[in-house]
C-alpha positions in Angstrom: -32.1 16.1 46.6 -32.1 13.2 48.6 -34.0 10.1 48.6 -36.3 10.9 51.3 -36.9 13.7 50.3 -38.0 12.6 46.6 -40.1 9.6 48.2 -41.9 12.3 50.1 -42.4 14.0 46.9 -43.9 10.8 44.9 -46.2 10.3 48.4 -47.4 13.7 48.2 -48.0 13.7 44.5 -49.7 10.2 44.5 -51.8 11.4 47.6 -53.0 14.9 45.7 -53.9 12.8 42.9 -55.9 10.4 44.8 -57.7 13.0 46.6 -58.4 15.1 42.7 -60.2 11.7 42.3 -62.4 11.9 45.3 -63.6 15.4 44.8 -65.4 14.7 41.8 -69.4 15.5 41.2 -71.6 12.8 42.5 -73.4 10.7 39.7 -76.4 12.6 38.5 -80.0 11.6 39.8 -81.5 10.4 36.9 -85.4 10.4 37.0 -87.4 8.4 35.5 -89.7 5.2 35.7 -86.7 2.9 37.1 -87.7 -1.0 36.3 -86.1 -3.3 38.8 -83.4 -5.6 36.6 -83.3 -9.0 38.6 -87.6 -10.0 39.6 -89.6 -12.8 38.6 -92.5 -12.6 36.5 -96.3 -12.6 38.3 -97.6 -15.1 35.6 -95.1 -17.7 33.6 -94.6 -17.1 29.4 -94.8 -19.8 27.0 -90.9 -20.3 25.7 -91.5 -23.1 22.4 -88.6 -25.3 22.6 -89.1 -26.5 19.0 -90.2 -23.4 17.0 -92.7 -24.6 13.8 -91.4 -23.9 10.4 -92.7 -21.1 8.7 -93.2 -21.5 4.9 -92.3 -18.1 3.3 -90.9 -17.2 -0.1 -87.4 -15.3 0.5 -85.9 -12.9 -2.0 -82.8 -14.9 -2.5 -84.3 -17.8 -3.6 -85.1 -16.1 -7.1 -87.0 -19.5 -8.5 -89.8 -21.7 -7.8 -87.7 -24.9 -7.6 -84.7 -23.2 -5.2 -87.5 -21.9 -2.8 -89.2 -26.0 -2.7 -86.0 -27.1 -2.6 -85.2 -24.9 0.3 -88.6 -25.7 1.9 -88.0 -29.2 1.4 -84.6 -29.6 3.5 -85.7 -26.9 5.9 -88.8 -29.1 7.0 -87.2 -32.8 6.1 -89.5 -33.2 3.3 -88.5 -34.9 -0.2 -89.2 -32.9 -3.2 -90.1 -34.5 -6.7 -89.8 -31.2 -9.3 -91.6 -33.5 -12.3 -91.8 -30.3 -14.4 -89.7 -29.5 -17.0 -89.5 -26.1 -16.4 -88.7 -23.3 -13.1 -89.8 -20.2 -12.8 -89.0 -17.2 -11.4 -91.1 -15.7 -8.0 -93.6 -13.4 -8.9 -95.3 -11.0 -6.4 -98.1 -13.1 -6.3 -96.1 -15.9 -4.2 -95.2 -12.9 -2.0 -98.4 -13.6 0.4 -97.3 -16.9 1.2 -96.5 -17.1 5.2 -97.7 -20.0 6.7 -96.9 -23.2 9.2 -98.8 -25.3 7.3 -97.6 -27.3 4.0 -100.9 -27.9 2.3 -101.6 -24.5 2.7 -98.1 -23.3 1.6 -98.5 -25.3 -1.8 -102.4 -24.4 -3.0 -101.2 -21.3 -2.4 -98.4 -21.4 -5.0 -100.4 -23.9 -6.7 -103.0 -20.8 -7.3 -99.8 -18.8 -8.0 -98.6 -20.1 -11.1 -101.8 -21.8 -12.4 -101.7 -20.1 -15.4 -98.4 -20.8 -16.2 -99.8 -24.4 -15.6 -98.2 -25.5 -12.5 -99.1 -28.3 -9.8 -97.6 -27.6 -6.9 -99.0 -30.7 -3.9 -98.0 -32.6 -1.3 -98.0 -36.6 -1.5 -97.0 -39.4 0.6 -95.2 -36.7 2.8 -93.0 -35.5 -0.2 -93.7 -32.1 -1.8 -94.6 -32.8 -5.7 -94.4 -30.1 -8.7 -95.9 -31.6 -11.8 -97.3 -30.0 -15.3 -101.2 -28.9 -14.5 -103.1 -30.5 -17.0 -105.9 -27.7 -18.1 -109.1 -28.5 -18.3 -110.4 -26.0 -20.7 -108.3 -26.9 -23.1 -108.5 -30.8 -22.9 -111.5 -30.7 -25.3 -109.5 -31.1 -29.1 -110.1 -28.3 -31.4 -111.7 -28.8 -34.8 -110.4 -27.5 -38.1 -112.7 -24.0 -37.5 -111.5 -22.9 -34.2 -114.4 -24.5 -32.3 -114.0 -26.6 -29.6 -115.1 -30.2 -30.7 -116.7 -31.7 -28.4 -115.2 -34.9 -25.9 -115.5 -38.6 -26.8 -117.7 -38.6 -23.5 -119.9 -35.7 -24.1 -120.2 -36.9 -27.8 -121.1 -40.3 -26.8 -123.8 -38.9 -24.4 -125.5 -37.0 -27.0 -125.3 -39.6 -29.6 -127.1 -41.7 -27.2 -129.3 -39.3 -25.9 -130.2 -38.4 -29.8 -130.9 -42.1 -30.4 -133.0 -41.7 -27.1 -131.6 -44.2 -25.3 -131.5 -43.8 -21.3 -127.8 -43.2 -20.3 
């Protein structure tokens, strides 16, 4: 065979190929509610620039103090953890989703008040202290009773003697 003949060959193959290509179906029409891609909106949409923080517990932060101390550099805010224990989240703290601090701490405040935790916000630091009850500030006498407070004692002693407060 010669060479023209074989480059007639490759044309001819090269050209049936090209021409299998051509002869395939046409793209489906698809149907359909068809939303044009590249339009403008009729009215503009708020886009925040500086999204507000959102005080939430998350599952990995497994204790009180990790989830203030995450709040705290998430938000810039110093925390001062005055209480000599930490405690783990409970569902109770699970509710908390808010933008606002003072909100965000009554609320875990409220949380762990009966394991007697403060939980506020001071001079723009975040502040977890001991809760000092107030039902049991009154000292207990040998019986079991509650005695009463120097206050209330001094009040009714003067009261008794009846002296005007």
């Amino acid at each position: 065979m010669s060479t023209a003949t074989s480059h007639r060959l490759w044309v001819a193959a090269l050209l049936a190929v090209a021409l299998a290509g051509c002869a395939s179906r046409p793209a489906p029409d698809f149907g359909g509610r068809w939303k044009p891609v590249n339009h403008f909106a009729e009215v503009p949409n708020e886009i925040p620039l500086q999204k507000t923080y959102v005080y939430y517990p998350s599952p990995m932060d497994g204790t009180l103090k990790t989830m203030l101390e995450r709040w705290s550099s998430d938000s810039q805010m110093p925390l001062s953890y005055l209480h000599p224990s930490d405690f783990t989240l409970h569902q109770g703290v699970a509710e908390i989703h808010t933008t606002s601090v003072q909100d965000a701490v009554a609320q875990l405040s409220s949380a762990y008040a009966a394991q007697g935790v403060s939980v506020t916000v001071e001079n723009g630091q975040i502040v977890v202290r001991a809760a000092t009850p107030a039902s049991s500030s009154a000292p207990v006498s040998m019986s079991g009773e509650t005695a009463p407070s120097s206050q209330a004692a001094q009040a009714e002693a003067t009261h008794v003697a009846g002296v005007a407060p």
